[in-house]
C-alpha positions as CSV (number, residue, x, y, z in Angstrom):
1,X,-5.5,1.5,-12.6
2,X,-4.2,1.4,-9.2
3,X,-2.4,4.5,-7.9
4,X,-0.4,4.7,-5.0
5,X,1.1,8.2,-3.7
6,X,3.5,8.4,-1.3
7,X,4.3,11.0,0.7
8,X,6.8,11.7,4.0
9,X,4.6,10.0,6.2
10,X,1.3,9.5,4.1
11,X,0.7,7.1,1.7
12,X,-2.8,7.3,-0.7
13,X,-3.9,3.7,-2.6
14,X,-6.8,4.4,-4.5
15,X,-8.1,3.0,-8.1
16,X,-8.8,-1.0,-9.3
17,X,-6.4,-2.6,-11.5
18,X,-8.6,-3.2,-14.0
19,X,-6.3,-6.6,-14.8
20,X,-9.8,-8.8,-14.8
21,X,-13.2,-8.7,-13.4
22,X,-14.0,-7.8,-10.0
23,X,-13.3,-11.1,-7.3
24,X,-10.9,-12.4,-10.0
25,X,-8.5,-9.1,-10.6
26,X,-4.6,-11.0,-8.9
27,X,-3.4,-7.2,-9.0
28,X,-6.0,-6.0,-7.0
29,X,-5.5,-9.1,-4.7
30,X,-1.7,-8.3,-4.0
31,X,-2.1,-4.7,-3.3
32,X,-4.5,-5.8,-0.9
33,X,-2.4,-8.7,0.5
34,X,0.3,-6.6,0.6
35,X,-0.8,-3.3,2.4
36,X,-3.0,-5.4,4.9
37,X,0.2,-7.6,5.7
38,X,2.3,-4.8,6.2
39,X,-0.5,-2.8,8.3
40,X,-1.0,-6.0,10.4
41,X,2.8,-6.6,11.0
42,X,3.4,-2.8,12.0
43,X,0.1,-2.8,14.9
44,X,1.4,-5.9,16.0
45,X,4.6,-3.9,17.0
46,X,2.9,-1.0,18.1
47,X,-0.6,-0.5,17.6
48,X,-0.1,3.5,17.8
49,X,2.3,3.9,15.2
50,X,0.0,3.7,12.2
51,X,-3.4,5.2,11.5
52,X,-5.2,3.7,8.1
53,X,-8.6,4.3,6.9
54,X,-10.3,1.7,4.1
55,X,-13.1,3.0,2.0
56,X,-15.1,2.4,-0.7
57,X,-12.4,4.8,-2.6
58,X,-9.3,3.1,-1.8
59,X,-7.3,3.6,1.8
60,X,-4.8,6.0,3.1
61,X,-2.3,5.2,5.6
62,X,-0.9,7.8,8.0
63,X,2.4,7.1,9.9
64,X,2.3,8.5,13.6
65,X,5.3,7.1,14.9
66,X,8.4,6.3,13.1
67,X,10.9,3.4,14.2
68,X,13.2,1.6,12.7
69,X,10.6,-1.7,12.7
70,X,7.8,0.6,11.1
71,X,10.1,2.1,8.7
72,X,11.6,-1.1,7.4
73,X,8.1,-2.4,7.3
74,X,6.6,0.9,4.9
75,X,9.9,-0.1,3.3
76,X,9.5,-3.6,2.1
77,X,5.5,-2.4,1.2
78,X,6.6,0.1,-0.8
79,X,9.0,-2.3,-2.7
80,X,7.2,-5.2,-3.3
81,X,4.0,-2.5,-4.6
82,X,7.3,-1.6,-6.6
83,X,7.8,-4.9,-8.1
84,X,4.3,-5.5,-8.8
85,X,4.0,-2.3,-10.7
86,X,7.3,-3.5,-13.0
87,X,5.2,-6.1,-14.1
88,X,2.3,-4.9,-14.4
89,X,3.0,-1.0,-15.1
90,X,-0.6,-0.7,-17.4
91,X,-2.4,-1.7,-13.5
92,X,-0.9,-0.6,-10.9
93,X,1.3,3.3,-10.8
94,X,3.4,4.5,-7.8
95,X,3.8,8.4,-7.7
96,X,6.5,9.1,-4.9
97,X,7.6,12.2,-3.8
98,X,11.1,12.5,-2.5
């Protein structure tokens, strides 16, 4: 299972889906799509507002800078890894602290 925690300002995605083999696994393919989209779109803005690492464990994502542009960004990331986990809840769980 995928498991994404989010907290103010750090957000954790670790785990595989598990929905079918490694290379073929769609959930595993949207996280991916999804986080790397929104990372792309946010250093395209500014290139100092984000820190991320990628690892063999998963990635972690640290927000340096807020603005409205990179906070509507972590926003639409964090819903559409919302919406993916509504259909797929036995793949992918959010854990968000408020």
């Amino acid at each position: 299972m995928i498991k994404v925690y989010i907290r103010h300002n750090h957000i954790d995605i670790n785990g595989h889906a598990m929905f079918d083999d490694y290379g073929k696994d769609i959930v595993c393919a949207a996280v991916s799509s999804i986080v790397i989209t929104s990372i792309n779109g946010i250093l395209r803005l500014n290139d100092k507002a984000i820190k991320y690492k990628i690892s063999d464990e998963g990635m972690s994502l640290d927000i340096l800078s807020e603005s409205r542009e990179t906070n509507l960004l972590i926003l639409n990331m964090v819903s559409l890894l919302k919406e993916l986990e509504k259909k797929y809840n036995k793949n992918i769980k959010i854990y968000e602290e408020v």
